[in-house]
C-alpha positions as CSV (number, residue, x, y, z in Angstrom):
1,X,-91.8,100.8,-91.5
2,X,-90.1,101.1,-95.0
3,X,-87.4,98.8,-93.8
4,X,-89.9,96.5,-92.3
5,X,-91.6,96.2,-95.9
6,X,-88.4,96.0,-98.2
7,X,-87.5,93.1,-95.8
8,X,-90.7,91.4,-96.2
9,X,-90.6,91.7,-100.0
10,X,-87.5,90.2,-100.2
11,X,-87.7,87.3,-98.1
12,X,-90.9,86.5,-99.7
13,X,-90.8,82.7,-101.8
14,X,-91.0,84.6,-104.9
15,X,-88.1,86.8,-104.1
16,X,-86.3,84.0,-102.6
17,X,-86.4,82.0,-105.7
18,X,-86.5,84.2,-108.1
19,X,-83.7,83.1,-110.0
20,X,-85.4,79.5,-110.4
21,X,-88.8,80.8,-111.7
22,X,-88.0,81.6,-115.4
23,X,-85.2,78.6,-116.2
24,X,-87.8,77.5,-118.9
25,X,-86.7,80.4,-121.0
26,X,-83.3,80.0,-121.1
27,X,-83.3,75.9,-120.3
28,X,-85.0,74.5,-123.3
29,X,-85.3,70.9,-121.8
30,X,-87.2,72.5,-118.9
31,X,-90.5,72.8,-119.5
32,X,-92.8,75.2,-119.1
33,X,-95.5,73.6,-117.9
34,X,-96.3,71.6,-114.8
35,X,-98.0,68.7,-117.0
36,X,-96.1,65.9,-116.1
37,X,-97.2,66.4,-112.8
38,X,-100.3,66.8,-113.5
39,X,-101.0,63.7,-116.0
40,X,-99.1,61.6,-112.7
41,X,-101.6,62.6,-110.3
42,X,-104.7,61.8,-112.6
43,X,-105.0,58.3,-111.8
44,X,-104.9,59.0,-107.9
45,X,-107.9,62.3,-108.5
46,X,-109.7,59.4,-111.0
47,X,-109.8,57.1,-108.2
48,X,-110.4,58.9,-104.7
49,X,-113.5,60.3,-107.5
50,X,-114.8,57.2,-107.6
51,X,-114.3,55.6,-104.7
52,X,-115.6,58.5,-102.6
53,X,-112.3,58.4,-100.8
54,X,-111.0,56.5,-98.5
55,X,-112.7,55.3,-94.9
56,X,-109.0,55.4,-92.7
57,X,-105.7,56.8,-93.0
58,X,-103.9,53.3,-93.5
59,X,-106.2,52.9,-96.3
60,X,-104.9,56.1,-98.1
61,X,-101.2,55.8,-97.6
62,X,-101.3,52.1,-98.6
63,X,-103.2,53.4,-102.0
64,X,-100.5,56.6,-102.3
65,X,-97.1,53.9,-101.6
66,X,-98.7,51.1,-104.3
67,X,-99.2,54.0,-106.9
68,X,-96.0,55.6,-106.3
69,X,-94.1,52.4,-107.1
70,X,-96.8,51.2,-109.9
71,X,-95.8,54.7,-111.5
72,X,-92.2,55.0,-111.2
73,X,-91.8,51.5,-112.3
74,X,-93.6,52.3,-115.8
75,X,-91.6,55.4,-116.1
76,X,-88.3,53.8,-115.6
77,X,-89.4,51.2,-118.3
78,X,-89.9,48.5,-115.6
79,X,-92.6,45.8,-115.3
80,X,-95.4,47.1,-112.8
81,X,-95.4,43.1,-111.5
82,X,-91.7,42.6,-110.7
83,X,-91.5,46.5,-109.5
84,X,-94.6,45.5,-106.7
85,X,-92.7,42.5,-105.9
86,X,-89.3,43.9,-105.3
87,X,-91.3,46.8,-103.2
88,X,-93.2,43.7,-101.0
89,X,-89.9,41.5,-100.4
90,X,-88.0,44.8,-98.9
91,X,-85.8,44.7,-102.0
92,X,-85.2,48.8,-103.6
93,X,-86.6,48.7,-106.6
94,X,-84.2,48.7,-109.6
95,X,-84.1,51.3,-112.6
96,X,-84.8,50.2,-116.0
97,X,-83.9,46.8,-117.6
């Protein structure tokens, strides 16, 4: 039973990445806080809100691919426009200009 339970504690996610969890403290251009993340999904929350969802599947994956490229466009300094455009013609949408 004991080995049973020291194997379990170590092969939990925690123990498993334990070496990943406290970077911030020693990394100073990690952060510490998951904000970035959160301020990027805002707009999606904001607008499933709003809209009450979405009635079918193709409806919500349509909505998640067009804010995906909308957003990384605007983070790589990109126009939103040309970044939609490459995305429709099948191009790979470039990094910063």
């Amino acid at each position: 039973m004991r080995r049973l339970m020291l194997y379990w504690i170590c092969n939990t996610p925690i123990a498993r990445d334990r070496s990943s969890l406290f970077v911030f403290v020693t990394d100073r251009d990690v952060p510490a806080t998951n904000n970035v993340s959160e301020h990027a999904l805002w707009p999606s929350v904001v607008f499933r809100k709003v809209t009450n969802g979405f009635r079918a599947e193709w409806g919500a994956e349509t909505y998640d691919a067009c804010r995906s490229v909308v957003t990384t466009a605007k983070l790589n300094g990109n126009a939103v426009l040309g970044a939609i455009r490459e995305a429709l013609s099948g191009q790979p949408v470039s990094v910063g200009r």
